[in-house]
KOLGU-4560 file (N, C-alpha, C; in nm, 3 decimals, padded with zeros to 5 digits):
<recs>
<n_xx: 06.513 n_yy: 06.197 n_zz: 00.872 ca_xx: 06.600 ca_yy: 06.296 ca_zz: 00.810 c_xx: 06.606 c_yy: 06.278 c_zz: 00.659 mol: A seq: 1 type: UNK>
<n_xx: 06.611 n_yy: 06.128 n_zz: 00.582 ca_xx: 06.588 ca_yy: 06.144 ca_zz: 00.446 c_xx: 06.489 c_yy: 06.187 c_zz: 00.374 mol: A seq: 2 type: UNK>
<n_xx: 06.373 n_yy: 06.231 n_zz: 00.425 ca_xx: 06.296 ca_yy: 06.331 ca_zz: 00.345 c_xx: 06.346 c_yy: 06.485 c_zz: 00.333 mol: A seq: 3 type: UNK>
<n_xx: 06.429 n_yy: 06.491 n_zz: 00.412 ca_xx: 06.499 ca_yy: 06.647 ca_zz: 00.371 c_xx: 06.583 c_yy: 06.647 c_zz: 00.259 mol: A seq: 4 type: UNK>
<n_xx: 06.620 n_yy: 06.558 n_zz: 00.208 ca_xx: 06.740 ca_yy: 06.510 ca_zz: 00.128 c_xx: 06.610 c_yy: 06.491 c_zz: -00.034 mol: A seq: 5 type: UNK>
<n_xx: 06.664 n_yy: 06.560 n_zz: -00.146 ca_xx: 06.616 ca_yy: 06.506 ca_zz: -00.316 c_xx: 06.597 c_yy: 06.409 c_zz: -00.303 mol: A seq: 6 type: UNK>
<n_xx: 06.465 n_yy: 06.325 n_zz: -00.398 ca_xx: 06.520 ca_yy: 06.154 ca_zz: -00.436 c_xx: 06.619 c_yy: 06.171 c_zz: -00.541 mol: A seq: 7 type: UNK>
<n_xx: 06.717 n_yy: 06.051 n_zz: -00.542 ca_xx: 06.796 ca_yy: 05.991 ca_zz: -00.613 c_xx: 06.808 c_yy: 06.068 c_zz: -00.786 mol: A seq: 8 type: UNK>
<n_xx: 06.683 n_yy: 06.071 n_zz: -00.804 ca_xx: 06.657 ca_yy: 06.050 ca_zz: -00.960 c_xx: 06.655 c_yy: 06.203 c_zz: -00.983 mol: A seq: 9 type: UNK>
<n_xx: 06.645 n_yy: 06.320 n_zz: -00.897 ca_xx: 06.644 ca_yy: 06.443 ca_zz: -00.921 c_xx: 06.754 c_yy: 06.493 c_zz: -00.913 mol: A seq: 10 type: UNK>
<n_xx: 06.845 n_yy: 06.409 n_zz: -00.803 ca_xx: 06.989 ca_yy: 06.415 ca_zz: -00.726 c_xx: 07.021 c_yy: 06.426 c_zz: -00.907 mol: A seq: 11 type: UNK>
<n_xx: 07.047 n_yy: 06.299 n_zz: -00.949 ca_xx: 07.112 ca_yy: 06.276 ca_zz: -01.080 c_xx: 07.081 c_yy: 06.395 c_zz: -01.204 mol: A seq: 12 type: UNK>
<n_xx: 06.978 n_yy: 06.461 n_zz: -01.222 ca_xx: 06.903 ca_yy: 06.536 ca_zz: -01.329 c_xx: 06.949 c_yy: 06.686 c_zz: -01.252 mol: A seq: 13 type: UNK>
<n_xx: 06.959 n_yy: 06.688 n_zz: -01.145 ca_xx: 07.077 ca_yy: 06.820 ca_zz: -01.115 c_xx: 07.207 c_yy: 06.797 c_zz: -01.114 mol: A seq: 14 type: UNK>
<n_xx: 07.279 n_yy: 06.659 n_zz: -01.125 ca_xx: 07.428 ca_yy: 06.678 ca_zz: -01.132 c_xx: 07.461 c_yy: 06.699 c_zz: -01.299 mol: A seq: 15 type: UNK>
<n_xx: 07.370 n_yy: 06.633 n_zz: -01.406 ca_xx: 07.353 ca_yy: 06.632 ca_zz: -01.518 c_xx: 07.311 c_yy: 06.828 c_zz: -01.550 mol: A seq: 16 type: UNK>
<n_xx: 07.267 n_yy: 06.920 n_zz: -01.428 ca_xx: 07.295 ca_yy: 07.029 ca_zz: -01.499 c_xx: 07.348 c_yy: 07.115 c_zz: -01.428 mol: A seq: 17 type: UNK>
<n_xx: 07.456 n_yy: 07.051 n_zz: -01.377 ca_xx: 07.607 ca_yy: 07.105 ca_zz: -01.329 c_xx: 07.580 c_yy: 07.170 c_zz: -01.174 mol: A seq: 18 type: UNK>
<n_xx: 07.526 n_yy: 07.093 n_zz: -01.134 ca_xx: 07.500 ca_yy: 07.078 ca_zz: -00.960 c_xx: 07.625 c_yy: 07.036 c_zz: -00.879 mol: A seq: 19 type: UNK>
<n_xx: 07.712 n_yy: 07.145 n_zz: -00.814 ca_xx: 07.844 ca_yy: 07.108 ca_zz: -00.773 c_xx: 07.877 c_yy: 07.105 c_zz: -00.634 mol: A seq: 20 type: UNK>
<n_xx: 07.728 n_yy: 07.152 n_zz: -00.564 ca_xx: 07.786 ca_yy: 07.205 ca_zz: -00.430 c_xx: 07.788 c_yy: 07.108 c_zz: -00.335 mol: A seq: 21 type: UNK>
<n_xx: 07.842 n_yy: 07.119 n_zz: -00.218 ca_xx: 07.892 ca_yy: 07.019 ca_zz: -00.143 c_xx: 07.773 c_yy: 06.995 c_zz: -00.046 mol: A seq: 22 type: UNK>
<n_xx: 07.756 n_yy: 06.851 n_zz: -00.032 ca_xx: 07.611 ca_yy: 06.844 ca_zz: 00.022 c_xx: 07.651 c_yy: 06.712 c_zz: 00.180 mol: A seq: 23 type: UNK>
<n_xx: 07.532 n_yy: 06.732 n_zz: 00.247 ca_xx: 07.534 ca_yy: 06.650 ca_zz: 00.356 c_xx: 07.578 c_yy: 06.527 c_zz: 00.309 mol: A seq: 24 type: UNK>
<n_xx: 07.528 n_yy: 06.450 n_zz: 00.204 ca_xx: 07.502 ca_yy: 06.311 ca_zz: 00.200 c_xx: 07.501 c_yy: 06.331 c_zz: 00.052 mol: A seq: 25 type: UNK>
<n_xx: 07.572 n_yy: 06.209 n_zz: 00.050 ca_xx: 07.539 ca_yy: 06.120 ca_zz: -00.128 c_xx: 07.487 c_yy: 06.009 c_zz: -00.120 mol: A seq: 26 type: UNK>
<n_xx: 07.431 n_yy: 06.008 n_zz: -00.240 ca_xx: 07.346 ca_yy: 05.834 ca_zz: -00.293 c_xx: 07.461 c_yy: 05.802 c_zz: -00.373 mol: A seq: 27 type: UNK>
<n_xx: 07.475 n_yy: 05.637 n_zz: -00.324 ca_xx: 07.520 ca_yy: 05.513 ca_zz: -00.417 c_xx: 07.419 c_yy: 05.409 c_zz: -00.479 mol: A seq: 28 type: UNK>
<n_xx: 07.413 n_yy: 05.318 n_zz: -00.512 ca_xx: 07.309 ca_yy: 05.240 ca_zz: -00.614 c_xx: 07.241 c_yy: 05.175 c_zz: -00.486 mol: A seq: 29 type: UNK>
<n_xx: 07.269 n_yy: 05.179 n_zz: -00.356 ca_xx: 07.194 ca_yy: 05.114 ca_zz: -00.241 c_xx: 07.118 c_yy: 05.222 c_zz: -00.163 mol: A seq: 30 type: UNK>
<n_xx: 07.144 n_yy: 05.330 n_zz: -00.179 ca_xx: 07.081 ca_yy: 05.436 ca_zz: -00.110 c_xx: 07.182 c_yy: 05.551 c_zz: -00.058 mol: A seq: 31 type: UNK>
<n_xx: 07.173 n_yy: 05.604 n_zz: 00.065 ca_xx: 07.270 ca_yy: 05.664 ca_zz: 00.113 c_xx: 07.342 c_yy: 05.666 c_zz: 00.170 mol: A seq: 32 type: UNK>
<n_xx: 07.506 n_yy: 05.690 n_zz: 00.158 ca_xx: 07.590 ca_yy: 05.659 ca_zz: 00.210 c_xx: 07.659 c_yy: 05.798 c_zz: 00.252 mol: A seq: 33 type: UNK>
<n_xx: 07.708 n_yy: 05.740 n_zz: 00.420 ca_xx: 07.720 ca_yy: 05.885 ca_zz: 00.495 c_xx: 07.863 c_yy: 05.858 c_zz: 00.497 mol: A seq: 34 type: UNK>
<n_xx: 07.961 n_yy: 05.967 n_zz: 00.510 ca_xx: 08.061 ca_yy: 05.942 ca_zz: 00.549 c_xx: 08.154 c_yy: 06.064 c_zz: 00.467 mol: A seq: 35 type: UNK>
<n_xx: 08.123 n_yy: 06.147 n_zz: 00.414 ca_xx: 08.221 ca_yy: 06.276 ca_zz: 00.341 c_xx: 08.346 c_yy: 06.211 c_zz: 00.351 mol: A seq: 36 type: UNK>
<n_xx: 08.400 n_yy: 06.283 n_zz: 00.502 ca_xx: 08.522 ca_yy: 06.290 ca_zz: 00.568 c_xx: 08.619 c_yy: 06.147 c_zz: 00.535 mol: A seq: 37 type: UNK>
<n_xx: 08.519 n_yy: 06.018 n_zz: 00.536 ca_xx: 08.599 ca_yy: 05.878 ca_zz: 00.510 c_xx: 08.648 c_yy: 05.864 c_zz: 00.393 mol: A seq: 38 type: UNK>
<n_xx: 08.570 n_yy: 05.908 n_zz: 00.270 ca_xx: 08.528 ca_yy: 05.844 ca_zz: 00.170 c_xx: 08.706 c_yy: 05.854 c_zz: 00.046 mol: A seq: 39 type: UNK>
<n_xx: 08.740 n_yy: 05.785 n_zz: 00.025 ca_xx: 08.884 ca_yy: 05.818 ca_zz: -00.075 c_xx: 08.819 c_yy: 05.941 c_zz: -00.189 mol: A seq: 40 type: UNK>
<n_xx: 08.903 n_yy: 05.993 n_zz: -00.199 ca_xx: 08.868 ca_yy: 06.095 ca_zz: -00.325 c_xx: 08.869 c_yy: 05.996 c_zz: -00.464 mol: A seq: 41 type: UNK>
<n_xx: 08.932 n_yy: 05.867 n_zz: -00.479 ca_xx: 08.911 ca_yy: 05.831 ca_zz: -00.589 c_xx: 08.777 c_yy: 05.811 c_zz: -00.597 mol: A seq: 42 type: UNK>
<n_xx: 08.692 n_yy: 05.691 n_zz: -00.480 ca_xx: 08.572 ca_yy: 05.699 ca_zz: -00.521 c_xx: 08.423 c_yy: 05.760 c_zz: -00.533 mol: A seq: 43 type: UNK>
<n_xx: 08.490 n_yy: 05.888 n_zz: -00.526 ca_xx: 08.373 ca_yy: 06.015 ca_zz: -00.490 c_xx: 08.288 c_yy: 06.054 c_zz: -00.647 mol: A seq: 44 type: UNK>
<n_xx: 08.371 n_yy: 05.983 n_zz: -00.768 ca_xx: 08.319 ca_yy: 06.025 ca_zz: -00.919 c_xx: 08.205 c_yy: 05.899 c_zz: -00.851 mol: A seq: 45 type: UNK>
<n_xx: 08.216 n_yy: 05.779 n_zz: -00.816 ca_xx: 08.100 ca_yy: 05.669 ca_zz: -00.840 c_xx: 07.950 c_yy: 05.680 c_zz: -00.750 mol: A seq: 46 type: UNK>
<n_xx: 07.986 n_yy: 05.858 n_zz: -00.684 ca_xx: 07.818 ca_yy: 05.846 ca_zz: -00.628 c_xx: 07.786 c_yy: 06.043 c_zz: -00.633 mol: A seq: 47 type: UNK>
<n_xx: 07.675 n_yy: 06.025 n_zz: -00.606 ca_xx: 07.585 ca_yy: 06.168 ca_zz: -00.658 c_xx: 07.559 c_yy: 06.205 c_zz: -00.528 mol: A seq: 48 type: UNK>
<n_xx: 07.555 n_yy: 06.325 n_zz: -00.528 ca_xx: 07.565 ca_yy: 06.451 ca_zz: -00.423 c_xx: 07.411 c_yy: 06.414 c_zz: -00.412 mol: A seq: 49 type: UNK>
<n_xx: 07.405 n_yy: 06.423 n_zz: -00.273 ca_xx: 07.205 ca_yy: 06.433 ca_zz: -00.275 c_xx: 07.179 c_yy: 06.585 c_zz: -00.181 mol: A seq: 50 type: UNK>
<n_xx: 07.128 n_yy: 06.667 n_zz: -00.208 ca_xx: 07.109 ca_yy: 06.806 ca_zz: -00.186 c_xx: 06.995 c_yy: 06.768 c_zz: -00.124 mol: A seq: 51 type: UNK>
<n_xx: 06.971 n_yy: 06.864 n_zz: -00.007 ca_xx: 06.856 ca_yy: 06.871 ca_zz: 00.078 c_xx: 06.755 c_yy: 06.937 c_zz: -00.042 mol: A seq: 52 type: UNK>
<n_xx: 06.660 n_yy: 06.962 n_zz: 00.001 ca_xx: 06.556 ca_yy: 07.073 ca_zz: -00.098 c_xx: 06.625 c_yy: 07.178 c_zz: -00.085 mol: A seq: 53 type: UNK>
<n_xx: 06.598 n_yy: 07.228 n_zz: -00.003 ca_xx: 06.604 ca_yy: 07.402 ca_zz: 00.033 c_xx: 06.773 c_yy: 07.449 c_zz: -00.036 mol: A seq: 54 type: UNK>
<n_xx: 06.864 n_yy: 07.346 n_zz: -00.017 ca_xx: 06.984 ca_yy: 07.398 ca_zz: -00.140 c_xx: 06.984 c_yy: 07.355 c_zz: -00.263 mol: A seq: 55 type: UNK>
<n_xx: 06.901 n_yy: 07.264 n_zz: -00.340 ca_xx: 06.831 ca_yy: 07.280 ca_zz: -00.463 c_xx: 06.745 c_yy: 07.399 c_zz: -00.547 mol: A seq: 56 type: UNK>
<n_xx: 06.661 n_yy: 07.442 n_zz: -00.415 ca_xx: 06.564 ca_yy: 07.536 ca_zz: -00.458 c_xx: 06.682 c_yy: 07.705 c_zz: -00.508 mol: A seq: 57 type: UNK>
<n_xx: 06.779 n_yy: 07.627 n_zz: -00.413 ca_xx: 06.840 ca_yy: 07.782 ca_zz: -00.363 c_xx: 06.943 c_yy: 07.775 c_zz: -00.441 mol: A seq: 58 type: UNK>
<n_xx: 06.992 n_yy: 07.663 n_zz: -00.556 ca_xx: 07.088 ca_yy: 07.696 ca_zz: -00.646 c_xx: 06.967 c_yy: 07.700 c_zz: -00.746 mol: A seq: 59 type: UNK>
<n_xx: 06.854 n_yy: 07.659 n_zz: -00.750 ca_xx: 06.826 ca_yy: 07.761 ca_zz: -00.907 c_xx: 06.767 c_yy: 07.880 c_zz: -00.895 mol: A seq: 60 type: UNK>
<n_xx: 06.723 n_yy: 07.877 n_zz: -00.756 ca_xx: 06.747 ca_yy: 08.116 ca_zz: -00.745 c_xx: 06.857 c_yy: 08.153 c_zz: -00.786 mol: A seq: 61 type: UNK>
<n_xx: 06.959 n_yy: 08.080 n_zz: -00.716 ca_xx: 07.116 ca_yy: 08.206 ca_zz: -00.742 c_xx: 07.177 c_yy: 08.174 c_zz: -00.900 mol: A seq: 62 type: UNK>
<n_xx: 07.167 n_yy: 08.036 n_zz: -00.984 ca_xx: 07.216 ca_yy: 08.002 ca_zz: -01.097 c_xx: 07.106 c_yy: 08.064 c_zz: -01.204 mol: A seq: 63 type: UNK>
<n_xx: 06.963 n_yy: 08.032 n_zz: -01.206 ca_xx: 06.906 ca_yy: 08.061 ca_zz: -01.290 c_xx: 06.762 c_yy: 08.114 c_zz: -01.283 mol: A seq: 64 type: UNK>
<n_xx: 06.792 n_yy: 08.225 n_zz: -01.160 ca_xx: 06.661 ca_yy: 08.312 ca_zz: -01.115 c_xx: 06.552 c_yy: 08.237 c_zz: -01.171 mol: A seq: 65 type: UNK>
<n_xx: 06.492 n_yy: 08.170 n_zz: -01.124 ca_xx: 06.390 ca_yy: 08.069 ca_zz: -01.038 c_xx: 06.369 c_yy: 08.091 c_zz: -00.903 mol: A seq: 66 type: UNK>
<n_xx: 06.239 n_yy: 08.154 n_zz: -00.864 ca_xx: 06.192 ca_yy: 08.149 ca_zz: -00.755 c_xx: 06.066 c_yy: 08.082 c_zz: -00.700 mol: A seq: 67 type: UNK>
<n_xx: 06.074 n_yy: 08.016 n_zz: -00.605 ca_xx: 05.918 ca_yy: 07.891 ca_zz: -00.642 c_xx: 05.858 c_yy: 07.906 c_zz: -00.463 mol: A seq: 68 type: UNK>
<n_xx: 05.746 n_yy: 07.920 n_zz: -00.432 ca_xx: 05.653 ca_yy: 07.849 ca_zz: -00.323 c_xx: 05.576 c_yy: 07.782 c_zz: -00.356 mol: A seq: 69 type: UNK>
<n_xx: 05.552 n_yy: 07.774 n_zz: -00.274 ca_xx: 05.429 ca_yy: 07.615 ca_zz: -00.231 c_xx: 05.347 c_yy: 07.639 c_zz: -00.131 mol: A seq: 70 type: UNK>
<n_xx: 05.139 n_yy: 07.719 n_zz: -00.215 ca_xx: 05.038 ca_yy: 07.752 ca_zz: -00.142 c_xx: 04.983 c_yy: 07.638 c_zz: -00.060 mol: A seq: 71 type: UNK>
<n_xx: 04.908 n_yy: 07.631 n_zz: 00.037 ca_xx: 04.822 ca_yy: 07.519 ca_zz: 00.073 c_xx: 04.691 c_yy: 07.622 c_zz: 00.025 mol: A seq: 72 type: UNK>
<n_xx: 04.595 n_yy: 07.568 n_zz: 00.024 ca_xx: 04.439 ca_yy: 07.595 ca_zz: -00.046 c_xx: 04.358 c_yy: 07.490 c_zz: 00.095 mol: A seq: 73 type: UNK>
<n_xx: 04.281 n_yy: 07.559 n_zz: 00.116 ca_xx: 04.184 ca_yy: 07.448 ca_zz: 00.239 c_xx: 03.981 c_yy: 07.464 c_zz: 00.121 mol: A seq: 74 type: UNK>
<n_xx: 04.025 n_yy: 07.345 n_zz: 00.150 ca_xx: 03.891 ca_yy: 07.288 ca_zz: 00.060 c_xx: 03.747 c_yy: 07.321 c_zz: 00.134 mol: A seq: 75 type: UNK>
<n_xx: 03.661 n_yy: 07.351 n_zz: 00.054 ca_xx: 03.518 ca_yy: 07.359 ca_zz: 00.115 c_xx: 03.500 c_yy: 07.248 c_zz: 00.203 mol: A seq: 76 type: UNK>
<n_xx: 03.539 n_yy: 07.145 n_zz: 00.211 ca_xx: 03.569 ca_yy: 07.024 ca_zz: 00.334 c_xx: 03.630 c_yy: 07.008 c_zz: 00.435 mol: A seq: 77 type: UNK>
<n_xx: 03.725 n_yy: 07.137 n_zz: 00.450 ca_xx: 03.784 ca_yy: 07.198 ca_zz: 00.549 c_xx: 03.902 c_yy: 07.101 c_zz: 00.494 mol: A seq: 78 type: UNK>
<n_xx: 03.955 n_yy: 07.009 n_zz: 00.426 ca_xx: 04.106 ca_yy: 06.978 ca_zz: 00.411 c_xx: 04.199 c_yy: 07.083 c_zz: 00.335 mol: A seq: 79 type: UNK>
<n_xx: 04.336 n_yy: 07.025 n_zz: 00.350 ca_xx: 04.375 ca_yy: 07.137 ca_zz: 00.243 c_xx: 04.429 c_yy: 07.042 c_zz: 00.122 mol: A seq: 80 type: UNK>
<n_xx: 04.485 n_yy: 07.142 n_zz: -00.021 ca_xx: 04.554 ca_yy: 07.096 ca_zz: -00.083 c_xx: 04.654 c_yy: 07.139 c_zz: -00.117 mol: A seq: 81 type: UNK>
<n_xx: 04.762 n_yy: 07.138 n_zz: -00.199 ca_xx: 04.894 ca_yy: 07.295 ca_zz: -00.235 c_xx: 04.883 c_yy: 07.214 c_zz: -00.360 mol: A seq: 82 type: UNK>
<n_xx: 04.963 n_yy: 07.355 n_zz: -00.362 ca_xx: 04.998 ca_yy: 07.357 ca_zz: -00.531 c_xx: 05.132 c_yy: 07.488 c_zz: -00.523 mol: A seq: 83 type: UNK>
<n_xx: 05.196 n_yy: 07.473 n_zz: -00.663 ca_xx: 05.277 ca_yy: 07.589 ca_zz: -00.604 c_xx: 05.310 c_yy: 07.665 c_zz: -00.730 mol: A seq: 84 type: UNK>
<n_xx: 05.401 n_yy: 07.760 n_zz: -00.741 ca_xx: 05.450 ca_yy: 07.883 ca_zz: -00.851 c_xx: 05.620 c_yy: 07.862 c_zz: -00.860 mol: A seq: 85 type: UNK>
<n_xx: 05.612 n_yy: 07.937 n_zz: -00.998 ca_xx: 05.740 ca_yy: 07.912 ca_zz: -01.006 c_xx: 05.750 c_yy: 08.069 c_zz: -01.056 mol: A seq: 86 type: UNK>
<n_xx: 05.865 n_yy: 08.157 n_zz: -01.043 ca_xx: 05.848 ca_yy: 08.343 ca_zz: -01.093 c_xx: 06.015 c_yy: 08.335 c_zz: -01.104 mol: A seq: 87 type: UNK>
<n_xx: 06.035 n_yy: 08.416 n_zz: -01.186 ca_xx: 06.172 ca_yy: 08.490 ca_zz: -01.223 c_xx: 06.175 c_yy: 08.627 c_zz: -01.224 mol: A seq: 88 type: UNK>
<n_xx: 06.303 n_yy: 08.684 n_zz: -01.219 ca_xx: 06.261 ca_yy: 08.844 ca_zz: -01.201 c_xx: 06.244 c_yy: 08.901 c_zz: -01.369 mol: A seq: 89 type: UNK>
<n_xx: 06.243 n_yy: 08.836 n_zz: -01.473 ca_xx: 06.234 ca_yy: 08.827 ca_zz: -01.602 c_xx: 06.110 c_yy: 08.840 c_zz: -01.639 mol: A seq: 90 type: UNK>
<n_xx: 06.032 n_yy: 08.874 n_zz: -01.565 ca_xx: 05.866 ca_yy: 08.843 ca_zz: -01.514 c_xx: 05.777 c_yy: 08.761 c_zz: -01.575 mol: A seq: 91 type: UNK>
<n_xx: 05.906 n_yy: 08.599 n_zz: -01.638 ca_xx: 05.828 ca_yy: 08.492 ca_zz: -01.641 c_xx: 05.738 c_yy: 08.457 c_zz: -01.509 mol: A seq: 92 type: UNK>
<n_xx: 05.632 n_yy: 08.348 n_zz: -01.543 ca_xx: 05.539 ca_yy: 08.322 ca_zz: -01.426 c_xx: 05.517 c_yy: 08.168 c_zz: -01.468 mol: A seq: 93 type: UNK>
<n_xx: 05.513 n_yy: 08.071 n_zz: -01.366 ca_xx: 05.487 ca_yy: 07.964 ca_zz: -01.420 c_xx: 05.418 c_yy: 07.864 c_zz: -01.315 mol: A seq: 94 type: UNK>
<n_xx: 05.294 n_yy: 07.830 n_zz: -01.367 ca_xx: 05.220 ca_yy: 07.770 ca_zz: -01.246 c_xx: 05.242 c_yy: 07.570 c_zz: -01.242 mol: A seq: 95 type: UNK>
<n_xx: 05.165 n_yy: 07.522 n_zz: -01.185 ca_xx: 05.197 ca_yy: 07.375 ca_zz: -01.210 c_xx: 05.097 c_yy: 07.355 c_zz: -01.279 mol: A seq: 96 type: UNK>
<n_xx: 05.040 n_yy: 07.229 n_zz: -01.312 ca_xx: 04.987 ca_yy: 07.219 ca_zz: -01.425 c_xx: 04.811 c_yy: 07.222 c_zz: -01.372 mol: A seq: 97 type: UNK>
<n_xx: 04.801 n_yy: 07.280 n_zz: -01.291 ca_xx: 04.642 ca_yy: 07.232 ca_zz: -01.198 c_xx: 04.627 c_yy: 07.179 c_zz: -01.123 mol: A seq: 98 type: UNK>
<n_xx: 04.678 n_yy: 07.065 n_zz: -01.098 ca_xx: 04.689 ca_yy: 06.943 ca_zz: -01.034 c_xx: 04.721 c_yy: 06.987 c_zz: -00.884 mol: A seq: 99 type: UNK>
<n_xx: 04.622 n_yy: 06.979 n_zz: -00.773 ca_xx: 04.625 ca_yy: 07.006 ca_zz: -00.632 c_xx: 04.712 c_yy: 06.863 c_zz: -00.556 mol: A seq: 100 type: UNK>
<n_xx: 04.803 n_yy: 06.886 n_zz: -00.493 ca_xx: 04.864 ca_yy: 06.768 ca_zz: -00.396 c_xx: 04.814 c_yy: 06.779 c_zz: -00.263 mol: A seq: 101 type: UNK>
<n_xx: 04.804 n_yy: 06.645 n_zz: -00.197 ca_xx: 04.722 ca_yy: 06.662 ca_zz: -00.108 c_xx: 04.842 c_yy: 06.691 c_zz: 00.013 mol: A seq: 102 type: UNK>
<n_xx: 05.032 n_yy: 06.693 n_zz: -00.013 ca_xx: 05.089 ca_yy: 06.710 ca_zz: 00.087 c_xx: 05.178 c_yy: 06.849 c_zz: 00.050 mol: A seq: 103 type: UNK>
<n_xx: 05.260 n_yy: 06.880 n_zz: 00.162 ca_xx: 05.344 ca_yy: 06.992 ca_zz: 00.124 c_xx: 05.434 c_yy: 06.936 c_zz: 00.037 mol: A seq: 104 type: UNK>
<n_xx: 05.475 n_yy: 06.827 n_zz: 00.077 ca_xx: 05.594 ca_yy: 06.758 ca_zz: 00.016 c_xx: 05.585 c_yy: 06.713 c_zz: -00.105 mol: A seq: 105 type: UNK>
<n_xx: 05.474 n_yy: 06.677 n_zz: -00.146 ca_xx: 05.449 ca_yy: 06.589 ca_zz: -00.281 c_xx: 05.432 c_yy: 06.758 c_zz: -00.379 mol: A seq: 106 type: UNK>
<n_xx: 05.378 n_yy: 06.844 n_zz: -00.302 ca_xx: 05.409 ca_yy: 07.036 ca_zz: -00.421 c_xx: 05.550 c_yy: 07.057 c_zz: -00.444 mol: A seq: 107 type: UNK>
<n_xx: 05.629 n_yy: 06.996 n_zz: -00.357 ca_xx: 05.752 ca_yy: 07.039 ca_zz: -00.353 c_xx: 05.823 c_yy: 06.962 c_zz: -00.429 mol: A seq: 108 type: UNK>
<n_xx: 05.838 n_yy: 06.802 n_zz: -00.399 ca_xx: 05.911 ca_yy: 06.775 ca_zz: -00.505 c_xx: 05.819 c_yy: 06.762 c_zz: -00.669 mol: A seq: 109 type: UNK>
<n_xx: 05.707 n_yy: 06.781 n_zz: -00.685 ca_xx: 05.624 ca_yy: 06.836 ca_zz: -00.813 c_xx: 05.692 c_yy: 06.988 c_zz: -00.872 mol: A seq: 110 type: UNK>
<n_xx: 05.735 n_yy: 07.036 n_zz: -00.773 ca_xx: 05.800 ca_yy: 07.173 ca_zz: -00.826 c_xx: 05.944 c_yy: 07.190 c_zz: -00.870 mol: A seq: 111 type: UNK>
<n_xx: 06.042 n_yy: 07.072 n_zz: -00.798 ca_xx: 06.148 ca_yy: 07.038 ca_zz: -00.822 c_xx: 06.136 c_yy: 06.963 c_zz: -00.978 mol: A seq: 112 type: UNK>
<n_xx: 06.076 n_yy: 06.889 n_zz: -00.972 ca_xx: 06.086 ca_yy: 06.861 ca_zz: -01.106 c_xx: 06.061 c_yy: 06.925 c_zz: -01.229 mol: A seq: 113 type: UNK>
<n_xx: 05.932 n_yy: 07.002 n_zz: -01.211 ca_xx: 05.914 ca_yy: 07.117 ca_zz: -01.301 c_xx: 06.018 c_yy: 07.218 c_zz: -01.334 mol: A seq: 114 type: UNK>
<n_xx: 06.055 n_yy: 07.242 n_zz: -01.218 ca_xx: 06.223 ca_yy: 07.358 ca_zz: -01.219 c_xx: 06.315 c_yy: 07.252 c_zz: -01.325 mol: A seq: 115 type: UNK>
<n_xx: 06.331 n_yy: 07.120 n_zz: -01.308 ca_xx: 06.461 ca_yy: 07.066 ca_zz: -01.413 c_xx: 06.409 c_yy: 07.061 c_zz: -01.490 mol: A seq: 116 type: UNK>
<n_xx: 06.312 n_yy: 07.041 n_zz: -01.543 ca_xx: 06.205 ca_yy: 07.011 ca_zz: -01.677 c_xx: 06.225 c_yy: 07.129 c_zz: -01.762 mol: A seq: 117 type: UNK>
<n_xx: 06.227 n_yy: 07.280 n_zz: -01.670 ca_xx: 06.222 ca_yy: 07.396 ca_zz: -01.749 c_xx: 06.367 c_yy: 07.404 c_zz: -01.789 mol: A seq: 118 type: UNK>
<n_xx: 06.515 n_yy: 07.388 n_zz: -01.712 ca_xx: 06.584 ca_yy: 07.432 ca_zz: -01.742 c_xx: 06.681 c_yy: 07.380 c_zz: -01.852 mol: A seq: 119 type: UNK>
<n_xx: 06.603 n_yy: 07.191 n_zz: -01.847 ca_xx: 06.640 ca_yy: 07.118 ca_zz: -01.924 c_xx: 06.629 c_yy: 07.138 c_zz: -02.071 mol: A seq: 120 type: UNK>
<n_xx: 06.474 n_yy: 07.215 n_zz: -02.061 ca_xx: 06.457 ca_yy: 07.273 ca_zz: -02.220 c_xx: 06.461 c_yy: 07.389 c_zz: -02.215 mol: A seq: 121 type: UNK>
<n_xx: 06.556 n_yy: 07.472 n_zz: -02.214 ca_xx: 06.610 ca_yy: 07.591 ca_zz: -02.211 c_xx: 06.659 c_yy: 07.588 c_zz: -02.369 mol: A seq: 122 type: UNK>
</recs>
């Protein structure tokens, strides 16, 4: 189930750009710690919301129209590779940098990062 969940370090670079929504699970400095319902409200400032993907992807559609997939490409070797897009209805277009991944997952969080990268230098 923790591959559905951001790593850590993206968790942080979306709370840094005002990532508020209420998520399955947070990271503490050991990993993840489950427990919402337990947790005291005092110590809820000392850990970071960890957002699945799909409500990452889906607060920078609704915050800052960003819309992104992730192609697979099947190689003259019959493997595949992805790569993915990033589009706004602004009819920016923004591809990744070339660079084919050989998993879905490794386009995806490659695209997550690109999405904070862009909005960071806004």
């Amino acid at each position: 189930m923790e591959k559905e969940f951001i790593p850590y370090e993206q968790a942080l670079e979306l709370k840094e750009l005002g990532f508020d929504e209420k998520c399955f699970q947070i990271y503490n400095h050991n990993g993840f710690y489950d427990g919402w319902s337990i947790m005291p409200k005092h110590l809820m400032k000392t850990f970071i919301d960890a957002p699945l993907y799909q409500q990452a992807f889906r607060w920078f559609r609704n915050k800052y129209d960003k819309h992104c997939y992730v192609e697979a490409y099947t190689l003259p070797s019959g493997g595949k590779r992805y790569d993915y897009t990033i589009l706004s209805n602004e009819g920016e277009e923004e591809w990744d940098d070339g660079e084919k991944w050989k998993t879905y997952e490794q386009a995806e969080l490659a695209c997550l990062k690109e999405l904070i990268k862009i909005i960071k230098n806004k």
